[in-house]
PDB file with one MODEL, atoms N, CA, C and O in Angstrom:
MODEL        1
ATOM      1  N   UNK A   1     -45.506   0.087 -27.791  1.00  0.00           N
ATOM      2  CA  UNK A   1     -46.310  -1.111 -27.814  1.00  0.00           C
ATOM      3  C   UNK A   1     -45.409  -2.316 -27.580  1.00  0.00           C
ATOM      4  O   UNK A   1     -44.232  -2.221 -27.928  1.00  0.00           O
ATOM      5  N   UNK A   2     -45.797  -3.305 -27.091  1.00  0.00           N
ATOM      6  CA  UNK A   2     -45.241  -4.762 -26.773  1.00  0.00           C
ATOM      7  C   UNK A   2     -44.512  -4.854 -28.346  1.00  0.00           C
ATOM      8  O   UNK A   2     -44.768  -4.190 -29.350  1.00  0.00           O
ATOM      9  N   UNK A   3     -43.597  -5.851 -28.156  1.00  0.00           N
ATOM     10  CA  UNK A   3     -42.954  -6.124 -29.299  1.00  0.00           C
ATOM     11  C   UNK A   3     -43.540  -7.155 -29.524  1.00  0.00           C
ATOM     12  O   UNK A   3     -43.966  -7.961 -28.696  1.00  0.00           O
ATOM     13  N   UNK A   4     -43.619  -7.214 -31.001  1.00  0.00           N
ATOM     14  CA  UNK A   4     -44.539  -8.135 -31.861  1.00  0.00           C
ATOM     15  C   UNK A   4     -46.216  -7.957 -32.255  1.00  0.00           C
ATOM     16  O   UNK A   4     -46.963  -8.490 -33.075  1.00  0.00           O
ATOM     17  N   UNK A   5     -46.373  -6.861 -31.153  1.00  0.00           N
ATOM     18  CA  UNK A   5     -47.749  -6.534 -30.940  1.00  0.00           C
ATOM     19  C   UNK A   5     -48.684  -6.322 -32.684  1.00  0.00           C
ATOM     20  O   UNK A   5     -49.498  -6.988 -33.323  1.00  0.00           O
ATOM     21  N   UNK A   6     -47.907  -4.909 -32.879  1.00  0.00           N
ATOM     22  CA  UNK A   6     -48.085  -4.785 -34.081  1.00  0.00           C
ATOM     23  C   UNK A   6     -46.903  -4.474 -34.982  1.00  0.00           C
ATOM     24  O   UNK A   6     -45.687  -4.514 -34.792  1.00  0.00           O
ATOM     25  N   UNK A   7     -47.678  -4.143 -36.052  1.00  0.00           N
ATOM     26  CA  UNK A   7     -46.100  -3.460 -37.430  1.00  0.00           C
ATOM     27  C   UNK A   7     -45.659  -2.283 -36.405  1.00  0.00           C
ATOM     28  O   UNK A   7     -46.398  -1.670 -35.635  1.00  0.00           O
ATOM     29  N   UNK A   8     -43.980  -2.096 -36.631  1.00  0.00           N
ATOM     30  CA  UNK A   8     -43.428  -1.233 -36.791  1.00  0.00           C
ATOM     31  C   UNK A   8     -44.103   0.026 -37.739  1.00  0.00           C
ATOM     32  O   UNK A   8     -43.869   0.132 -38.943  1.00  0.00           O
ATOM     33  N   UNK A   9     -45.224   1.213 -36.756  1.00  0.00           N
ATOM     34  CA  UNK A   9     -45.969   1.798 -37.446  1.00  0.00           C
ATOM     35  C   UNK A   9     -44.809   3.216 -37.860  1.00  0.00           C
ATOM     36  O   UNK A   9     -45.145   4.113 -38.634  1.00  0.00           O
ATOM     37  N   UNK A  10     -43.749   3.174 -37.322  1.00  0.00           N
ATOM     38  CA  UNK A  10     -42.768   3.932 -37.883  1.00  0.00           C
ATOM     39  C   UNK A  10     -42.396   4.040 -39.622  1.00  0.00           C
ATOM     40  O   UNK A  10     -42.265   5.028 -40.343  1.00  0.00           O
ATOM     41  N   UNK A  11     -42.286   2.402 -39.948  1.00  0.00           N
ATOM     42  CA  UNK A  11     -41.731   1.693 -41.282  1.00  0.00           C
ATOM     43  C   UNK A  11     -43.413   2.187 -41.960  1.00  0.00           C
ATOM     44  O   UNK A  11     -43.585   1.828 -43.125  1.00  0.00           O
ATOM     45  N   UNK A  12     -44.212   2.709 -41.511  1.00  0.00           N
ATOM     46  CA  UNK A  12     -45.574   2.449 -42.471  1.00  0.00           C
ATOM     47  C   UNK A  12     -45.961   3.751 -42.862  1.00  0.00           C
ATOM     48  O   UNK A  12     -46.849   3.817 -43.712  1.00  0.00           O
ATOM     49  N   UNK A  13     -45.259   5.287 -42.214  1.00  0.00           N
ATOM     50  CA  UNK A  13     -45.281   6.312 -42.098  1.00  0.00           C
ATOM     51  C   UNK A  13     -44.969   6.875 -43.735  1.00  0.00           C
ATOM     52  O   UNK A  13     -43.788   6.544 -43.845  1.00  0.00           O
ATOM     53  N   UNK A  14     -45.224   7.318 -44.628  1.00  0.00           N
ATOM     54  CA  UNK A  14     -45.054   8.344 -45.858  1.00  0.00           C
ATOM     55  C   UNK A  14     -45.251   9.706 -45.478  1.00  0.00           C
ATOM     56  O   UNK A  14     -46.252  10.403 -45.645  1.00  0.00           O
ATOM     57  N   UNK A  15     -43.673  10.118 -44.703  1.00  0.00           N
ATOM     58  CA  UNK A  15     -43.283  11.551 -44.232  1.00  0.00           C
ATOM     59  C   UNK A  15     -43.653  12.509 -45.515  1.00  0.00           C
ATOM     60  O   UNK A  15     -43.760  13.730 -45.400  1.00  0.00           O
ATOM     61  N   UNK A  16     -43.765  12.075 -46.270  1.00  0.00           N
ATOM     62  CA  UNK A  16     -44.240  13.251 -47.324  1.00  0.00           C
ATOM     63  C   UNK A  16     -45.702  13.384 -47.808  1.00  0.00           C
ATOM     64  O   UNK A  16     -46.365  14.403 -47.616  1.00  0.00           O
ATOM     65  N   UNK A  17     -46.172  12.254 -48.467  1.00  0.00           N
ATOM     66  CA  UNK A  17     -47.597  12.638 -48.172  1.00  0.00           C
ATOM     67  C   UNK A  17     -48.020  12.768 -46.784  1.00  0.00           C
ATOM     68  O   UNK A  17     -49.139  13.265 -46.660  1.00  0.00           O
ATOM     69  N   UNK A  18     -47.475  12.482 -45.812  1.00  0.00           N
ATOM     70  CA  UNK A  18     -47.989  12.418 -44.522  1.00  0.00           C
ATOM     71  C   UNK A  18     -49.355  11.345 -43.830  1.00  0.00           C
ATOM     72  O   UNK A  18     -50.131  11.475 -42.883  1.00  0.00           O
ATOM     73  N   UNK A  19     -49.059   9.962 -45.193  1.00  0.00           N
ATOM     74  CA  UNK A  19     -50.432   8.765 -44.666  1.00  0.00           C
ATOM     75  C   UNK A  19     -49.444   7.595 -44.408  1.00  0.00           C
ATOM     76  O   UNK A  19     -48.286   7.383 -44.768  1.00  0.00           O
ATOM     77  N   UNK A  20     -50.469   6.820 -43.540  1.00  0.00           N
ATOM     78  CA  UNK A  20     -49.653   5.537 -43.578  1.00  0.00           C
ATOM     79  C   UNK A  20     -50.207   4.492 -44.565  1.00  0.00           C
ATOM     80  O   UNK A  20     -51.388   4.170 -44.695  1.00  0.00           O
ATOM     81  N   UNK A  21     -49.168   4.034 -45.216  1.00  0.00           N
ATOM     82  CA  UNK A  21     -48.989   2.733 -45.886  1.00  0.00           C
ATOM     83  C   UNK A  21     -49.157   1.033 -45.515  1.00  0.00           C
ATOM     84  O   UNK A  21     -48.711   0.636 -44.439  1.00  0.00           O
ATOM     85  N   UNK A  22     -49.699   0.244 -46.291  1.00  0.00           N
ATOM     86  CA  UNK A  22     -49.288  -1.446 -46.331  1.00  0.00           C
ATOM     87  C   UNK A  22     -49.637  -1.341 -44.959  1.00  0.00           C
ATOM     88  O   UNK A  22     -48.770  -1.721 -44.172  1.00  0.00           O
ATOM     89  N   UNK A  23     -50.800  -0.877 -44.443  1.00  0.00           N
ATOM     90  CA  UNK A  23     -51.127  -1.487 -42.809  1.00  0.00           C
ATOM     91  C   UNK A  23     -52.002  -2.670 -43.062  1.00  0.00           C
ATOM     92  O   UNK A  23     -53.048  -2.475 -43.681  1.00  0.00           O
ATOM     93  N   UNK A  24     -51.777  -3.567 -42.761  1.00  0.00           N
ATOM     94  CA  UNK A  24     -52.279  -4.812 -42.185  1.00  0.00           C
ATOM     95  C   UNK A  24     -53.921  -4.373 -41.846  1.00  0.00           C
ATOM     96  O   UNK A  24     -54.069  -3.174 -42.081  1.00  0.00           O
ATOM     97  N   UNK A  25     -55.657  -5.274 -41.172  1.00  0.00           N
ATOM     98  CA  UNK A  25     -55.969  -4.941 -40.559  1.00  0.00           C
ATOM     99  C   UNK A  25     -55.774  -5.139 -39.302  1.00  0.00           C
ATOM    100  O   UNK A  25     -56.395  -4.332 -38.609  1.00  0.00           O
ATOM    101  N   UNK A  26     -54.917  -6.186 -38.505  1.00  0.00           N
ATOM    102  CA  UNK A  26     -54.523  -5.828 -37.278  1.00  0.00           C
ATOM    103  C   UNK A  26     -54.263  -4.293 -36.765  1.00  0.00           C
ATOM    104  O   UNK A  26     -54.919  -3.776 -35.860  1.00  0.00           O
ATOM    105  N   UNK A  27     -53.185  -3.631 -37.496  1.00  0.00           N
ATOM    106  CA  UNK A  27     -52.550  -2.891 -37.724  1.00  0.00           C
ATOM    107  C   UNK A  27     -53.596  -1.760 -37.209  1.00  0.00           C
ATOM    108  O   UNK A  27     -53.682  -1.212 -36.110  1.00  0.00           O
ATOM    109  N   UNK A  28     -54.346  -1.609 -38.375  1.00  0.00           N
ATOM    110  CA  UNK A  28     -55.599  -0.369 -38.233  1.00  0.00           C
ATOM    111  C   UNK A  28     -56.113  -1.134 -36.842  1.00  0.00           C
ATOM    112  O   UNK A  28     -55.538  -0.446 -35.998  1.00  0.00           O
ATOM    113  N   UNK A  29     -56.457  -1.606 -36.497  1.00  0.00           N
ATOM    114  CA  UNK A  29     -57.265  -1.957 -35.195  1.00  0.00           C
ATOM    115  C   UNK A  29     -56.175  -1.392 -33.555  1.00  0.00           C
ATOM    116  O   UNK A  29     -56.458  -0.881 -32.472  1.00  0.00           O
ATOM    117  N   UNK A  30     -55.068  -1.800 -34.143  1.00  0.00           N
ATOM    118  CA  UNK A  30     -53.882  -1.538 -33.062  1.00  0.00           C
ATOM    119  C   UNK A  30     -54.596   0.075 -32.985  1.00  0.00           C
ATOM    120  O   UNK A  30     -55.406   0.505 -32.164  1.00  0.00           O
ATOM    121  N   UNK A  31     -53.985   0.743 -34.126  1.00  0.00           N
ATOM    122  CA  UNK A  31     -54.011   2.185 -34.465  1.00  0.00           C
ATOM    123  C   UNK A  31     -55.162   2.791 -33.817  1.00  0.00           C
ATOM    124  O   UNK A  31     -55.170   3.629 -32.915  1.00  0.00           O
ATOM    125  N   UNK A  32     -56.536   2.005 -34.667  1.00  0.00           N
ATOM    126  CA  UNK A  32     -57.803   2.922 -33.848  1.00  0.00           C
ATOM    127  C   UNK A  32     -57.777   2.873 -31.790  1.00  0.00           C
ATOM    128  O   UNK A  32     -57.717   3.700 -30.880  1.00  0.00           O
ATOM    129  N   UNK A  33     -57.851   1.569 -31.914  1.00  0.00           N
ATOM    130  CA  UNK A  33     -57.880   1.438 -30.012  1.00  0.00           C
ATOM    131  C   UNK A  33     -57.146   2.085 -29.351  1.00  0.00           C
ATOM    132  O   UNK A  33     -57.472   2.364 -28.197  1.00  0.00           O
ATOM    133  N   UNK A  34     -55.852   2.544 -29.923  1.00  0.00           N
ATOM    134  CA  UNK A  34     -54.515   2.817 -28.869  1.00  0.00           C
ATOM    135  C   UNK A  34     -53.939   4.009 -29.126  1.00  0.00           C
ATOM    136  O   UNK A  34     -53.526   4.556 -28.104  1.00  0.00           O
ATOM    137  N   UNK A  35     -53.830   4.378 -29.745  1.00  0.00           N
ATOM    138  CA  UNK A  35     -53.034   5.698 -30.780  1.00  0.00           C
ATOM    139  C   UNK A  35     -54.276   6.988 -30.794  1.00  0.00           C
ATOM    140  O   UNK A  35     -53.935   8.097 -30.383  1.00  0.00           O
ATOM    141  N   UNK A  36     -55.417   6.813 -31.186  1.00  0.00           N
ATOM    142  CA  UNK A  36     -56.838   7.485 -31.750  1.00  0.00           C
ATOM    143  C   UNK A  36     -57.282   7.826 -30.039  1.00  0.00           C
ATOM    144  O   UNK A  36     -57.635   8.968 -29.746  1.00  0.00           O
ATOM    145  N   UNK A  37     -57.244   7.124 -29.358  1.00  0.00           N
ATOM    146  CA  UNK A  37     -58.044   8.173 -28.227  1.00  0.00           C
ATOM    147  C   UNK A  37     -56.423   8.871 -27.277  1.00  0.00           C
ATOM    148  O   UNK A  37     -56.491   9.737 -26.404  1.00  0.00           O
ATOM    149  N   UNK A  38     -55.340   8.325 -27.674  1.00  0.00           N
ATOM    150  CA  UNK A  38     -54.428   9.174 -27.288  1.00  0.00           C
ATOM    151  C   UNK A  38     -54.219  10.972 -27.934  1.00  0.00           C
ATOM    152  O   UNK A  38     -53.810  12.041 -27.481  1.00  0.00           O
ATOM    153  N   UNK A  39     -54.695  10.536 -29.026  1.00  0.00           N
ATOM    154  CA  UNK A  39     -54.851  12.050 -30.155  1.00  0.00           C
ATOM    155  C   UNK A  39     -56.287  12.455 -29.650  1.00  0.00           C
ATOM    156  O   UNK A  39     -56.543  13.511 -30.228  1.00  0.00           O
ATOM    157  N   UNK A  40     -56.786  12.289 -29.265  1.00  0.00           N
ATOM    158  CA  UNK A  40     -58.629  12.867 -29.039  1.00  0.00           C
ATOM    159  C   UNK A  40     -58.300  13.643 -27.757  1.00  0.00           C
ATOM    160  O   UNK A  40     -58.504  14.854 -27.838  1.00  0.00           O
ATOM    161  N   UNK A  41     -57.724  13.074 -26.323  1.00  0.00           N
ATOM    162  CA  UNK A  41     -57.434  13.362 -25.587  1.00  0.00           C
ATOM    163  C   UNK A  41     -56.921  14.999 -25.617  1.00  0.00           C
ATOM    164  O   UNK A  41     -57.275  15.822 -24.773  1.00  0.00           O
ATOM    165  N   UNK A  42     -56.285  15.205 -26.423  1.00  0.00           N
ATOM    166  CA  UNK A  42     -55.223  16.617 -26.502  1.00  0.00           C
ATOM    167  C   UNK A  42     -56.509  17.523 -27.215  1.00  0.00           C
ATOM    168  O   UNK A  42     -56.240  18.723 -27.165  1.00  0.00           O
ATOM    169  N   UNK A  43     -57.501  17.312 -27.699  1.00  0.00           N
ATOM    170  CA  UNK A  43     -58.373  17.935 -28.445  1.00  0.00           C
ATOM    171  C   UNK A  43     -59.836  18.570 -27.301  1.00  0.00           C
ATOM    172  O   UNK A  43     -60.532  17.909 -26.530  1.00  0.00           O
ATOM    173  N   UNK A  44     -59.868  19.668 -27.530  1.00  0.00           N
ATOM    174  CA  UNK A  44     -61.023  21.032 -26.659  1.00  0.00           C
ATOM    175  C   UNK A  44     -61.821  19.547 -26.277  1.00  0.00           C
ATOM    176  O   UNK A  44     -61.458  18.510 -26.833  1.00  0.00           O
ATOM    177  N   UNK A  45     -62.837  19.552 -25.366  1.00  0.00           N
ATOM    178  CA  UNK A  45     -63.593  18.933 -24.832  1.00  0.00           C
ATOM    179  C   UNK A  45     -64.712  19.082 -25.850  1.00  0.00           C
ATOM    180  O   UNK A  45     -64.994  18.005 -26.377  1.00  0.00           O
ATOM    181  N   UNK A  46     -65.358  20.019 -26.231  1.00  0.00           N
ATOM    182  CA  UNK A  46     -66.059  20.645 -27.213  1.00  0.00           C
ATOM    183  C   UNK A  46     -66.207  19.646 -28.635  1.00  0.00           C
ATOM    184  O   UNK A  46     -67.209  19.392 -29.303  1.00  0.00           O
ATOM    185  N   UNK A  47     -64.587  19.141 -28.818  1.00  0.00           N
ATOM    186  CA  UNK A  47     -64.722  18.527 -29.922  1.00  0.00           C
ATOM    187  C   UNK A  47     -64.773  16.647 -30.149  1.00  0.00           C
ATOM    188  O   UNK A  47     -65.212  15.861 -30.988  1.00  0.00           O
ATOM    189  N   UNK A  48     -63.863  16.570 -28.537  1.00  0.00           N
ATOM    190  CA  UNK A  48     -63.835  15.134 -28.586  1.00  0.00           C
ATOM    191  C   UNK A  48     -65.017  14.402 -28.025  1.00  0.00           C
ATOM    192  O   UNK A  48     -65.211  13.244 -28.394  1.00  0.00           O
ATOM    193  N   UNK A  49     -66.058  15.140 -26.918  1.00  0.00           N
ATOM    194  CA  UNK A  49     -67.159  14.697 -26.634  1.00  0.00           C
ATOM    195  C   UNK A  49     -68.178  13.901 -27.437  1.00  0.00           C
ATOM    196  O   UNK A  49     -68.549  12.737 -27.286  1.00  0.00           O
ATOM    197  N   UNK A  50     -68.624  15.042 -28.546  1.00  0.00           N
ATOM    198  CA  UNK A  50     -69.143  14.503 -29.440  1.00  0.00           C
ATOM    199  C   UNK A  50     -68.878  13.781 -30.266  1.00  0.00           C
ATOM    200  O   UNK A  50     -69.863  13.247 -30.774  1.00  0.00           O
ATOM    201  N   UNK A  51     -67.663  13.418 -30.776  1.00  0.00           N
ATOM    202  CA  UNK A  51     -66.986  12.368 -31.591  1.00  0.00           C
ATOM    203  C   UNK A  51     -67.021  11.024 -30.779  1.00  0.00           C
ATOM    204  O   UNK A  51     -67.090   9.990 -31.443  1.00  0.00           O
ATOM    205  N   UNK A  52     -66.977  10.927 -29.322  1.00  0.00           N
ATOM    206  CA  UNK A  52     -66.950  10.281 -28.363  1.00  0.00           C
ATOM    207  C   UNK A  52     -68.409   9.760 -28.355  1.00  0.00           C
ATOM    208  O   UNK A  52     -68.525   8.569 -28.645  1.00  0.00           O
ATOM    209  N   UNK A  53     -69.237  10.262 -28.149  1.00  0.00           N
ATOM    210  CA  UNK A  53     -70.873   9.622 -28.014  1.00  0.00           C
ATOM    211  C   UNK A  53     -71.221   9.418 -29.475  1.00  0.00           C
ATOM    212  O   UNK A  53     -72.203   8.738 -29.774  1.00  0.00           O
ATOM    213  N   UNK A  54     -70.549   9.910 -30.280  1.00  0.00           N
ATOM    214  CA  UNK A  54     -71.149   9.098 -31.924  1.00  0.00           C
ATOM    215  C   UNK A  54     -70.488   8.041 -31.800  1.00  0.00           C
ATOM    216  O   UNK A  54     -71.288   7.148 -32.083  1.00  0.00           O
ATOM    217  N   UNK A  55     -69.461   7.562 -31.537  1.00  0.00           N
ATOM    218  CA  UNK A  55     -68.882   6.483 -31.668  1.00  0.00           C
ATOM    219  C   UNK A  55     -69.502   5.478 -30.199  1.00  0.00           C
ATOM    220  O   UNK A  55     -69.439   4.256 -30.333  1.00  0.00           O
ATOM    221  N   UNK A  56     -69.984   5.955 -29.071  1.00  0.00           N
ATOM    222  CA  UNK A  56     -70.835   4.799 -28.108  1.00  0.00           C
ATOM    223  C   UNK A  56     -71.838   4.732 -29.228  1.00  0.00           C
ATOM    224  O   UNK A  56     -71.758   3.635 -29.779  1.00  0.00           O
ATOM    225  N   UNK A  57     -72.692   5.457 -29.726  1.00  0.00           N
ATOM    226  CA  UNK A  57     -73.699   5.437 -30.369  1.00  0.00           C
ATOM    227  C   UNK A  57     -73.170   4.503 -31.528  1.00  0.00           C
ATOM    228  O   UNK A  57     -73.696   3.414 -31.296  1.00  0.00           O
ATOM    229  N   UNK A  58     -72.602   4.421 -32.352  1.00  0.00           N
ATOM    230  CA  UNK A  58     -72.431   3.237 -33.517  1.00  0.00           C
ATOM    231  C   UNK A  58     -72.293   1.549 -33.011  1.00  0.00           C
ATOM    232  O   UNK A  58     -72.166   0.660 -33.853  1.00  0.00           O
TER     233      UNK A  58
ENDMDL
END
C-alpha cells in the first residue's frame, strides 16, 4: 500500500492469537476494500460467488 495510506498492518498482527489489534476505522476499511477480495479471489468459485452477491445485495 502507498505509504501513509494506512497503519503498518504488520505492527497490528497478534502472531499468536492470530487477530489483529488497535486498528483504527480507516484501517478496517483499508483491510475490507483491499486485502478481503484479494483473499476471496483464491477461494472455489462455489464459495466466493455467493458471499459476493450477499454483499451487492446489502
Amino acid at each position: 500500500m502507498p505509504e501513509g495510506y494506512a497503519s503498518n498492518l504488520g505492527k497490528r498482527a497478534d502472531m499468536n492469537e492470530g487477530k489483529l489489534i488497535g486498528m483504527k476505522s480507516h484501517d478496517c476499511h483499508v483491510f475490507m476494500e483491499t486485502l478481503i477480495p484479494i483473499a476471496f479471489s483464491h477461494l472455489p468459485e462455489r464459495i466466493w460467488k455467493p458471499i459476493t452477491e450477499m454483499s451487492l445485495f446489502f
